[in-house]
C-alpha positions in Angstrom: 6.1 -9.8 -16.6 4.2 -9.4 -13.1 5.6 -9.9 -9.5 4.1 -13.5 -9.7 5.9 -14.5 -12.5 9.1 -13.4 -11.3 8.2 -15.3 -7.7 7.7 -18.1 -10.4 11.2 -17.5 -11.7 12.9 -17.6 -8.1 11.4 -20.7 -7.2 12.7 -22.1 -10.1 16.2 -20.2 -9.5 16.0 -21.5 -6.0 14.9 -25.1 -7.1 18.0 -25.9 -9.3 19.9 -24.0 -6.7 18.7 -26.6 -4.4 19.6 -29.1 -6.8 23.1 -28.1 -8.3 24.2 -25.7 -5.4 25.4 -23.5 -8.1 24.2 -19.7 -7.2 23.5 -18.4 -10.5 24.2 -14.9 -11.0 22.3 -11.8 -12.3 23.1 -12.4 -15.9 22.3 -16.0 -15.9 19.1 -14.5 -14.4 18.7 -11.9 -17.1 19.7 -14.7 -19.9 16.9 -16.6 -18.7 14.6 -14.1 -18.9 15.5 -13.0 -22.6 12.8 -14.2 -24.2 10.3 -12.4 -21.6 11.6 -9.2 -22.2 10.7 -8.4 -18.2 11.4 -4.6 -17.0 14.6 -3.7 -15.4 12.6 -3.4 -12.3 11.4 -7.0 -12.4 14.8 -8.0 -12.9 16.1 -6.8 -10.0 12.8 -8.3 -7.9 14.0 -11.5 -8.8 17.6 -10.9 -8.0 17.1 -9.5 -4.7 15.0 -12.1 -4.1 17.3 -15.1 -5.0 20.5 -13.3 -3.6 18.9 -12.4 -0.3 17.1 -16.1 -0.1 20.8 -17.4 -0.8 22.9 -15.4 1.2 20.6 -16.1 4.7 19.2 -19.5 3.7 20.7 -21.2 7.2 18.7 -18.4 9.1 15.4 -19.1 7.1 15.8 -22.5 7.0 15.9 -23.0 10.9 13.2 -20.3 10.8 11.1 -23.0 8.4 12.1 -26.0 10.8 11.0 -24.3 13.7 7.9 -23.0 13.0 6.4 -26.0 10.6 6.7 -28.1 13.5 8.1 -31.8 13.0 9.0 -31.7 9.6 12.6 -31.5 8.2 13.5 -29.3 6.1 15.1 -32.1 3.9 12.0 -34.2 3.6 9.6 -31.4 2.2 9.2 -31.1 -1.3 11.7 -29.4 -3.0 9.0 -26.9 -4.4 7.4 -26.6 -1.1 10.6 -26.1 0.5 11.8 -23.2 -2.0 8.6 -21.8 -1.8 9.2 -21.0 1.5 12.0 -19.9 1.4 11.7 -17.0 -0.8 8.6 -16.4 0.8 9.9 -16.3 4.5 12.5 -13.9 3.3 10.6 -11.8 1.9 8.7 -11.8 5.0 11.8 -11.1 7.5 14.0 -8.6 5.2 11.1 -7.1 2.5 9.0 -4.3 4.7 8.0 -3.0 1.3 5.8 -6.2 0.3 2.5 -6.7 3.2 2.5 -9.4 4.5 -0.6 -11.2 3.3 1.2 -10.3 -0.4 3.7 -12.7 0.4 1.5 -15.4 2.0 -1.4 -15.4 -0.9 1.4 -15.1 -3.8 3.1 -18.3 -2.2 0.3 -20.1 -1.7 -1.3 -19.5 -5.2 1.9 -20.3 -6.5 2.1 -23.6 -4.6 -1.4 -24.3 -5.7 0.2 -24.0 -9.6 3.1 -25.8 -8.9 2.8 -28.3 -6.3 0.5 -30.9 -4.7 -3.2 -30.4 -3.7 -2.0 -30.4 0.1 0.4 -28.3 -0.1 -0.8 -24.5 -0.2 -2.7 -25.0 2.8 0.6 -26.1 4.7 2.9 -23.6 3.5 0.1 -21.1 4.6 0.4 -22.3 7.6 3.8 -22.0 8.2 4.3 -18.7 6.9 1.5 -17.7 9.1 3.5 -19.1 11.9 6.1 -17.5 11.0 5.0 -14.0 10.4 3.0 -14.0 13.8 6.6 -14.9 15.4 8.2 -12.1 13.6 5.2 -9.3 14.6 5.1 -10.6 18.3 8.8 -10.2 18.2 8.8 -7.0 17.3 6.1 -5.8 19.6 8.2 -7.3 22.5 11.4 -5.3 21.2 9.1 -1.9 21.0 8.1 -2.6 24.5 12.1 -2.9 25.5 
């Protein structure tokens, strides 16, 4: 199992979570997964990223509101709107993944999974978002 199929994985995660509300935990993940056989490794990928999406979804969700400008959150797709969430996290608390990893892996992924329109918006937003986050940064090096 590669990195995008475990992305694949959280979105789904993320989607029922969306749904149910119902944070699954790591061996719900891993019973999911059994027939996949995927590396202990990849496991934990997918964990991290559904626990960490989870446990500061408020933070990216404004983040998301903010910087894809006019849209609510709530009247996104649901695979749209998971999509960017994993992906914004993984852009804010994942320094080991590059940045334009995480923004072609999400929009490839919304190109699979969701409407023709889509991918190019959600590369747009998690543009926005990761110029936010480097200028940010630059202005806390100059402080």
């Amino acid at each position: 199992m590669t990195r995008r199929h475990a992305r694949e994985r959280v979105l789904q995660t993320l989607f029922q979570f969306d749904f149910t509300g119902k944070i699954p935990g790591k061996s719900e993940i891993e019973e999911s997964l059994k027939d996949k056989a995927p590396s202990k490794e990849i496991i934990a990928f997918i964990d991290g990223l559904v626990v960490g999406t989870i446990s500061h979804i408020k933070e990216i969700d404004e983040i998301i509101a903010v910087a894809s400008q006019h849209w609510q959150l709530q009247r996104l797709a649901a695979v749209d709107r998971n999509i960017l969430r994993y992906a914004t996290y993984e852009l804010l608390y994942r320094d080991d993944i590059p940045v334009a990893v995480t923004i072609n892996e999400a929009v490839d992924i919304a190109k699979k999974y969701s409407t023709v329109d889509s991918y190019s918006f959600i590369n747009g937003v998690l543009d926005k978002i990761s110029s936010d986050r480097q200028n940010k940064r630059n202005i806390d090096k100059k402080n």
